[in-house]
KOLBA-279482 format. One record per residue: residue number from 1; residue in one letter; y negated, z negated, x negated of N, C-alpha, C, CB in turn. Coordinates in pm, whole numbers, padded with zeros to 5 digits, always signed. Atoms other than C-alpha are relative to their C-alpha. Glycine has a CB too. Example, Ala and Ser with C-alpha at 12.3 -4.5 7.8 and 13.67 -1.06 7.14 Angstrom:
BEGIN
(atom 1, "A", (+00119, +00000, -00089), (+00450, -00780, -01230), (-00120, +00000, -00090), (-00003, -00125, +00099)),
(atom 2, "S", (+00119, +00006, +00082), (+00106, -00714, -01367), (-00109, -00073, +00077), (-00046, +00142, -00041)),
This chain:
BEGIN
(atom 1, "X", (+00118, +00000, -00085), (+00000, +00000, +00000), (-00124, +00000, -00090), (+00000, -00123, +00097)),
(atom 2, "X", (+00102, -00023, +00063), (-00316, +00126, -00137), (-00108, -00117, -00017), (-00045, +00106, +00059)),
(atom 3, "X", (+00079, +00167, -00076), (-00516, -00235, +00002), (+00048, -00091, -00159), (+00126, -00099, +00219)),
(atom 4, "X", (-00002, +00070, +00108), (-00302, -00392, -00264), (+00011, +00048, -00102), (+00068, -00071, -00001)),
(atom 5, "X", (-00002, -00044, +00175), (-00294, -00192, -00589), (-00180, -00040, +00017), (+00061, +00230, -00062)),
(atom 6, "X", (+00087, -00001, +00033), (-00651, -00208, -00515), (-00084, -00145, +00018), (-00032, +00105, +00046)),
(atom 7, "X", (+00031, +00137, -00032), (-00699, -00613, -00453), (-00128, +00013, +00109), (-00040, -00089, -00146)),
(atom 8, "X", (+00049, +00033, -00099), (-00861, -00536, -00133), (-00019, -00077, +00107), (+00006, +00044, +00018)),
(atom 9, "X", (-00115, +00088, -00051), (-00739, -00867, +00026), (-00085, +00002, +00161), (+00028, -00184, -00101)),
(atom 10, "X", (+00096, +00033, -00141), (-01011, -00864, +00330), (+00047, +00148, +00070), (-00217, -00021, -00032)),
(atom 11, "X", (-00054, -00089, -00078), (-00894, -00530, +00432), (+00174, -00006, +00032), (-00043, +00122, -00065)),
(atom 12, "X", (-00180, +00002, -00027), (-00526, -00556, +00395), (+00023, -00124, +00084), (+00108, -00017, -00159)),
(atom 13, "X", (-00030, +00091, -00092), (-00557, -00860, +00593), (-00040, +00045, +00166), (-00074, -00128, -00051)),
(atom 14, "X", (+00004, -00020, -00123), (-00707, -00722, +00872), (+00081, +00150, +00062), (-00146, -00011, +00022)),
(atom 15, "X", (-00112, -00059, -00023), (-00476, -00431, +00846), (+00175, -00115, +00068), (+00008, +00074, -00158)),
(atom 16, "X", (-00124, +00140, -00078), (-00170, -00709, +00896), (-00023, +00008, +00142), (-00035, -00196, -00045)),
(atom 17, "X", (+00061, +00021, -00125), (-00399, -00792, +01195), (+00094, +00121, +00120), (-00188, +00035, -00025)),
(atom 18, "X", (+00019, -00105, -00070), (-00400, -00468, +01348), (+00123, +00060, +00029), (-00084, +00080, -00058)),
(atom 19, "X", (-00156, -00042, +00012), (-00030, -00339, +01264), (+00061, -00128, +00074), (+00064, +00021, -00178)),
(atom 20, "X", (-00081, +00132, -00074), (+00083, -00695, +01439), (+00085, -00059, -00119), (+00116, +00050, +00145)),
(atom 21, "X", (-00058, +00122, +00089), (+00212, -00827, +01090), (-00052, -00127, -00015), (+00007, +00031, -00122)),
(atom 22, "X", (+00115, +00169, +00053), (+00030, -01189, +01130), (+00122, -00103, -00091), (-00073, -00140, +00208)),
(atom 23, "X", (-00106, +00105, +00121), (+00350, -01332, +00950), (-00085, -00032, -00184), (+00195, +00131, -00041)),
(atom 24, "X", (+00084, -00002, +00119), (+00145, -01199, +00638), (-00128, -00076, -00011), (-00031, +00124, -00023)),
(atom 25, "X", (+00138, +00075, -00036), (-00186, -01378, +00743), (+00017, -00127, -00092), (-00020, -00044, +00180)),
(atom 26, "X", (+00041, +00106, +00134), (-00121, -01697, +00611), (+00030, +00017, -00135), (+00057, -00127, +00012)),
(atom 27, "X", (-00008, +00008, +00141), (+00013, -01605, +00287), (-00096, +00035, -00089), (+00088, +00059, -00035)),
(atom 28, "X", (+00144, -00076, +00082), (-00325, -01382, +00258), (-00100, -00098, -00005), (-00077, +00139, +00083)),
(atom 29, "X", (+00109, +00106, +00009), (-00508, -01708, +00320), (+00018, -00095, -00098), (-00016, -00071, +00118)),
(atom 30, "X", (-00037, +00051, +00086), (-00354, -01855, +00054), (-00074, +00083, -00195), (+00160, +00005, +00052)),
(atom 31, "X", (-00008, -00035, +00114), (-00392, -01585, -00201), (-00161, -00008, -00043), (+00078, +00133, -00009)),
(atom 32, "X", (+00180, +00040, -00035), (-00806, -01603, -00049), (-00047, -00117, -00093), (-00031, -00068, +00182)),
(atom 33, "X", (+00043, +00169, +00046), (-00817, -01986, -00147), (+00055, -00004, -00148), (+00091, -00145, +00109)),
(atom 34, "X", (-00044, +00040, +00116), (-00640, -01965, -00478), (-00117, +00070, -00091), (+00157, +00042, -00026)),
(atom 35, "X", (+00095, -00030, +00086), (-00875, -01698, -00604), (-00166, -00027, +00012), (+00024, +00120, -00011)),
(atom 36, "X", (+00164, +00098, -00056), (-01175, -01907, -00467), (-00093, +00145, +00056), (-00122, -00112, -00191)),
(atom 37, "X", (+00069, -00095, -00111), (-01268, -01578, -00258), (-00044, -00101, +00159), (+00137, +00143, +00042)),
(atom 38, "X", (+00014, +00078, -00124), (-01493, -01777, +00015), (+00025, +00086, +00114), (-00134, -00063, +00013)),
(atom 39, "X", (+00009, -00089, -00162), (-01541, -01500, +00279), (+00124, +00029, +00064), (-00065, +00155, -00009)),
(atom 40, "X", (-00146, -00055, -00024), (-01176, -01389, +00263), (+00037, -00097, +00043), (+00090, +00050, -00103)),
(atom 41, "X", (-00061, +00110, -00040), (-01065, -01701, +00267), (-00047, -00036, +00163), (-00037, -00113, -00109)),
(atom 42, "X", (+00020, +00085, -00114), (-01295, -01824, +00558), (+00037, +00133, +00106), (-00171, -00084, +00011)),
(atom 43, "X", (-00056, -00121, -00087), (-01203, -01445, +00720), (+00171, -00050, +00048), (-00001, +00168, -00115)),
(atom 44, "X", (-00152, -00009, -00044), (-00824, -01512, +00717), (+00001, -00112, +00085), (+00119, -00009, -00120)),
(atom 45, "X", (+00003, +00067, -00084), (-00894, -01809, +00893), (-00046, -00013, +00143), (-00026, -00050, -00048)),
(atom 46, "X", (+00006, -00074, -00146), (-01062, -01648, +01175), (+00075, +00042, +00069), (-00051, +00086, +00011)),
(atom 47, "X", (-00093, -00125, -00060), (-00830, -01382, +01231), (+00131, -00123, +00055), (+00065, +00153, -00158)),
(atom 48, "X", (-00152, +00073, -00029), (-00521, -01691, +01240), (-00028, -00092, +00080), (+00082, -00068, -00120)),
(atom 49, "X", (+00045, +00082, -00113), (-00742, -01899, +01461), (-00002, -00133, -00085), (+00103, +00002, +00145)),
(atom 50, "X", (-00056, +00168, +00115), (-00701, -02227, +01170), (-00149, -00049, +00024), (+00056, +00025, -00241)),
(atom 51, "X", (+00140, +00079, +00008), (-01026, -02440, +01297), (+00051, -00099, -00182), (-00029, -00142, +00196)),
(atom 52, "X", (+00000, +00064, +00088), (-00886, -02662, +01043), (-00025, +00065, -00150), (+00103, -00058, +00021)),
(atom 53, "X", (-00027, -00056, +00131), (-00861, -02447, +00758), (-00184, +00074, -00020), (+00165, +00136, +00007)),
(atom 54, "X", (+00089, -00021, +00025), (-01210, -02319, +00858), (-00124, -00104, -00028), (-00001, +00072, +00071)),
(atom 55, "X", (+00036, +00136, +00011), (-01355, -02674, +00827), (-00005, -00022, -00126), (+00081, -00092, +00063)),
(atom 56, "X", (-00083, +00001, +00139), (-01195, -02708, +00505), (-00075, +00124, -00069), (+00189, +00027, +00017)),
(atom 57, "X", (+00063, -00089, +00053), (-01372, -02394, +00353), (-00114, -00024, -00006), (+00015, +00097, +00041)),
(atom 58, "X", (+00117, +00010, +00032), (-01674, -02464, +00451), (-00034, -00132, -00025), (-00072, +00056, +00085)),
(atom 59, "X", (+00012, +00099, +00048), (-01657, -02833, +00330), (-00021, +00034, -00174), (+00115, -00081, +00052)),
(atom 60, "X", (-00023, -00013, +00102), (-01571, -02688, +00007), (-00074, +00080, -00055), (+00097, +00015, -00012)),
(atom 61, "X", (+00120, -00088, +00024), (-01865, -02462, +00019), (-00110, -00061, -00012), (-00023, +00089, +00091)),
(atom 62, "X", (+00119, +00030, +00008), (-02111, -02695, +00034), (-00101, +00014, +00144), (-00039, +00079, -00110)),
(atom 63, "X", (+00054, -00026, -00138), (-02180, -02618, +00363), (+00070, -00125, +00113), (+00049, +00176, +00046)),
(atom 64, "X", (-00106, +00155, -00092), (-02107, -02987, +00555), (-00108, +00015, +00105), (+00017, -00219, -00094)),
(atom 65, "X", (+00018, -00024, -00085), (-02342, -02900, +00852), (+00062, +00092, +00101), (-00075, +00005, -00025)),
(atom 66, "X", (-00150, -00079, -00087), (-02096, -02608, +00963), (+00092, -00090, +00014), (+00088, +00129, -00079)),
(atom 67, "X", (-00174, +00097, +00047), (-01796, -02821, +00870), (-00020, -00097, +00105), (+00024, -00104, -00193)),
(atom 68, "X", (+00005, +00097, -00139), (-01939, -03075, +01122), (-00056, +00044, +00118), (-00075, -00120, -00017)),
(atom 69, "X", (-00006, -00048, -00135), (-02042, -02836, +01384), (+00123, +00086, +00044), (-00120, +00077, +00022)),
(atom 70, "X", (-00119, -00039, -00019), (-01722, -02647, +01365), (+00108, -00134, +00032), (+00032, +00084, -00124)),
(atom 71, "X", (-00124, +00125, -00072), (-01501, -02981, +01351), (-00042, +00002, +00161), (-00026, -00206, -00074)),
(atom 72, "X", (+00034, +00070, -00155), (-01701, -03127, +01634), (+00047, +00097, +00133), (-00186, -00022, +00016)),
(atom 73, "X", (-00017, -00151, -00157), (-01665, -02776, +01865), (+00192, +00029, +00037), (-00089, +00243, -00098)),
(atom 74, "X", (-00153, -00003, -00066), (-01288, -02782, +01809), (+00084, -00108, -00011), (+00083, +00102, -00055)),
(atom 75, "X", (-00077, +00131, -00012), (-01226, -03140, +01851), (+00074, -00036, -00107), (+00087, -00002, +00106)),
(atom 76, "X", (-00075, +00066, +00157), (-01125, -03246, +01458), (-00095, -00081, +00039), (+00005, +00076, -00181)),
(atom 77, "X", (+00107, +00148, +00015), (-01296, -03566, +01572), (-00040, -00076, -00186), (+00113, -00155, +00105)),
(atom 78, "X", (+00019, +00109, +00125), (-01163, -03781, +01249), (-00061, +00120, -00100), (+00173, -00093, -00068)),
(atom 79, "X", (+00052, -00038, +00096), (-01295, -03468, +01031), (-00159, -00012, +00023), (+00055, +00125, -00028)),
(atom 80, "X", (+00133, +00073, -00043), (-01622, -03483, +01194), (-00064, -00074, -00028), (-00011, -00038, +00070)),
(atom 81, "X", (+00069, +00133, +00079), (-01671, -03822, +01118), (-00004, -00035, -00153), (+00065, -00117, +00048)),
(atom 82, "X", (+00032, -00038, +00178), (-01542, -03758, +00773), (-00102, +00048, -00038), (+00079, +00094, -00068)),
(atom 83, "X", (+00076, -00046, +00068), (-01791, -03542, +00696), (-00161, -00079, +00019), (+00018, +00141, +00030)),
(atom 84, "X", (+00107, +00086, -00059), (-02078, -03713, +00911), (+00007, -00102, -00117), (+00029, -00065, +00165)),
(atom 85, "X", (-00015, +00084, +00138), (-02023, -04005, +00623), (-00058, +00071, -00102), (+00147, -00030, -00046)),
(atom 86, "X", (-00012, -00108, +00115), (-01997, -03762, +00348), (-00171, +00030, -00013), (+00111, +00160, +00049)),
């Protein structure tokens, strides 16, 4: 697949999408987070629906006003308050 010789990981993920492979999804959200790709990362988490995992990205971004309007909107109470602290 052309997506991956060419480390396109934001397209070949939403290819997955589209073809109905979401089995591949999380492993692409993995390969997102290892190479500290934020967008990809916080993309694959869209597409798989992971409030948590999108929480988690943008905690790790520096971004803790998302992180606590996203918890709060999909009911991660205790992260919420985590971060609210934080």
């Amino acid at each position: 697949m052309i997506y991956q010789r060419t480390k396109d990981f934001d397209r070949l993920s939403f290819h997955f999408l589209l073809t109905g492979n979401t089995e591949k999804l999380p492993q692409m959200l993995k390969i997102a987070h290892m190479r500290g790709d934020i967008i990809v990362y916080y993309h694959n988490a869209l597409l798989l629906g992971d409030a948590q995992e999108r929480v988690t990205m943008l905690e790790e971004s520096c971004n803790l006003n998302h992180a606590y309007m996203s918890a709060k909107i999909h009911g991660l109470e205790e992260e919420a308050e985590r971060i609210k602290v934080a």
